[in-house]
N, C-alpha and C positions, 0 to 999 in steps of 0.2 A: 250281087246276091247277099241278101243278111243273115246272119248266123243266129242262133241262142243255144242258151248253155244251160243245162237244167240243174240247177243250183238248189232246189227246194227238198229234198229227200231230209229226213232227220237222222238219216246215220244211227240207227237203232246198232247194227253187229260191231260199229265203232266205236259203241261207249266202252269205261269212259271219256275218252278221248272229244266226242263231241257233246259231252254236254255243258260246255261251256267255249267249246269252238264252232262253228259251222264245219260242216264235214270239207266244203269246198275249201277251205283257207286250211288245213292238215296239209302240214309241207314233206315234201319229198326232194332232200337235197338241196334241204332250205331254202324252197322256193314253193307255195304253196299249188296246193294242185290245180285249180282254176287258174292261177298266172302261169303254170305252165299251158294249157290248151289255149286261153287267149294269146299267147306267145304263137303260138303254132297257128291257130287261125289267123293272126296280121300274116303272117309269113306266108300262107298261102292265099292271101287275096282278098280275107275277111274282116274288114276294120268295121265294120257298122253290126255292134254286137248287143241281144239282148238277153238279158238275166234274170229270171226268176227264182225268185228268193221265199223263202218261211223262216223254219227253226236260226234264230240268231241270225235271220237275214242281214241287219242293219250291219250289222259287222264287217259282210261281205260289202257291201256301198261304200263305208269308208273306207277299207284300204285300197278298192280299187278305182272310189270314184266317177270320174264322168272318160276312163280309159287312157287321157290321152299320154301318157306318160309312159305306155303300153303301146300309143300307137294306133288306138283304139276308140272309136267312138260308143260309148255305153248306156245303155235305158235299160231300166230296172222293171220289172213285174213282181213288184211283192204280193205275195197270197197271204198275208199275216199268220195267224197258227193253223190254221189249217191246210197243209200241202193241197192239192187238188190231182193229186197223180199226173202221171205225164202226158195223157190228153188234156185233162184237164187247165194244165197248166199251159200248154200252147194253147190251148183256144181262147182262157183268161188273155196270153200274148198276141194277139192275131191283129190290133190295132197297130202295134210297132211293128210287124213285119211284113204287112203291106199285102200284096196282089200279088205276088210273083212267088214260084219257088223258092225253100229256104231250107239251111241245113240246120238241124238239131245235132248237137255231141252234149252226152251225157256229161255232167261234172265230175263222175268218181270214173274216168277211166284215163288210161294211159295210152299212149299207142307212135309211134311213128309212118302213119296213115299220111299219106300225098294230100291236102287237101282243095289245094289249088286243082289237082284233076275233076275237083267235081264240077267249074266253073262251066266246063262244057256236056256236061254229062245230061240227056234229056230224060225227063219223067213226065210218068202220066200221072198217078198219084202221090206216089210213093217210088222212092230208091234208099234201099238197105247195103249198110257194108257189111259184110258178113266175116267170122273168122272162124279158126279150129275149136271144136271144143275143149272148155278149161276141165279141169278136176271138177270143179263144183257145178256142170252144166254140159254132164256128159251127155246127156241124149240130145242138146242142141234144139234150136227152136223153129228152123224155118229151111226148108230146101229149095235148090237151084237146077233152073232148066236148062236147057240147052241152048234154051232162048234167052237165057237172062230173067227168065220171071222166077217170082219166087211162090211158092204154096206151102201148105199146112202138112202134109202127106210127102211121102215120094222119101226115096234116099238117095245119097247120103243127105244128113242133117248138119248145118252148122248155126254155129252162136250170131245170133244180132250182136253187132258191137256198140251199140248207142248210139251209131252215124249215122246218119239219114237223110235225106231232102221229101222233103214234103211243099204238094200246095194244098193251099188254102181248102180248097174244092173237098179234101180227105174229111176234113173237119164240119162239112154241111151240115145243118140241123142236128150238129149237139148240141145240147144247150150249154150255157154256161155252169159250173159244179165241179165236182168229185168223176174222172171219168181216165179209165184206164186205153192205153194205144192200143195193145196185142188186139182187141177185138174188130177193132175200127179198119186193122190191116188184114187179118182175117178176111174179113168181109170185103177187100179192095182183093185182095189175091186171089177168090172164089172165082171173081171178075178179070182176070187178068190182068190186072189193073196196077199189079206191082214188081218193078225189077230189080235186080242186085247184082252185088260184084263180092266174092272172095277176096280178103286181105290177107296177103300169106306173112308180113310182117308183122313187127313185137305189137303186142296187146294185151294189155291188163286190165281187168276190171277190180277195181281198189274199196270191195267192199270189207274186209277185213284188217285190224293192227299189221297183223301178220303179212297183210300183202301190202301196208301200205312199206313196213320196212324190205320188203324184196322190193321195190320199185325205189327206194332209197338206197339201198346197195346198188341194184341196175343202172340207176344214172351216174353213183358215184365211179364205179366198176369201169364203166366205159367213157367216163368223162364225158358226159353226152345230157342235157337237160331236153331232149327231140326237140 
């Protein structure tokens, strides 16, 4: 199964920090935060990895290259200045990731998430990791059945964590552009069309300075880079 890592965001709550970094290459523990999640995806199983890039993309290609140094085999999807949001942006990627299901992890998050569980894990459209909610996303995005499906309604609510496996088939007849996920899963979930699993382990989402130095204490703290 092939991975991608959504590396195009401009890190607007990160300035100035990123405007003259890519948000992905902001190190935590002196290690930037994208080489830590490709770290984590070899380790569980993921070496065939693809990256989509914009703001100070090029940046992110040289340091990390064609992966293999990492372990990693790497193909880039630059969107040049224009991000295309995170439909968009997978479906710009959809030549590199083939016919088969594939996992998405956001680049600004952190987590010690199993990833190698998903290698067996079946979908129909869609499969979401979910997690508790943070301070800044208390009311949570997406709820959990009994069945494992997930819908818009219903309680309790928990946080998407940026994990996913998606095929191909989610993506039919968008066109190519500017095009946001939340709706396209919407409209898979109406359909029963989309399942999930609760992660009760650590998870951060790294959009602010502030959280990226708590997640640099975290790794330093526990001596642990996940």
């Amino acid at each position: 199964m092939k991975a991608m890592i959504l590396a195009a965001g401009r890190g607007e709550r990160m300035r100035p920090l990123t405007d003259h970094t890519p948000k992905p290459l902001l190190s935590a523990a002196d290690k930037p935060l994208i080489e830590h999640t490709i770290c984590q995806l070899v380790a569980g199983g993921f070496t065939e990895i693809v990256i989509n890039h914009a703001h100070l993309g090029e940046q992110i290609e040289r340091y990390l290259g064609n992966g293999q140094q990492l372990g990693a085999n790497i193909a880039y999807s630059p969107e040049g200045g224009q991000a295309l949001e995170t439909a968009g942006g997978i479906i710009k990627a959809l030549p590199l990731l083939g016919t088969e299901a594939f996992l998405v992890v956001n680049g600004d998050i952190a987590t010690d998430f199993p990833f190698a569980s998903l290698h067996q894990q079946s979908v129909d459209l869609a499969h979401l990791v979910l997690v508790g909610n943070p301070e800044h996303n208390p009311s949570g995005d997406f709820s959990l059945t009994a069945e494992g499906l997930l819908g818009d309604g219903g309680e309790p609510k928990y946080t998407f964590s940026g994990i996913g496996l998606y095929r191909p088939a989610l993506f039919a007849g968008v066109p190519q552009g500017v095009s946001k996920l939340a709706p396209l899963l919407r409209q898979a979930m109406a359909g029963q069309h989309v399942s999930g699993q609760v992660h009760q382990g650590f998870w951060m989402d790294i959009g602010t300075p502030q959280r990226l130095q708590e997640l640099d204490n975290y790794y330093r703290q526990n001596h642990s880079n996940l």
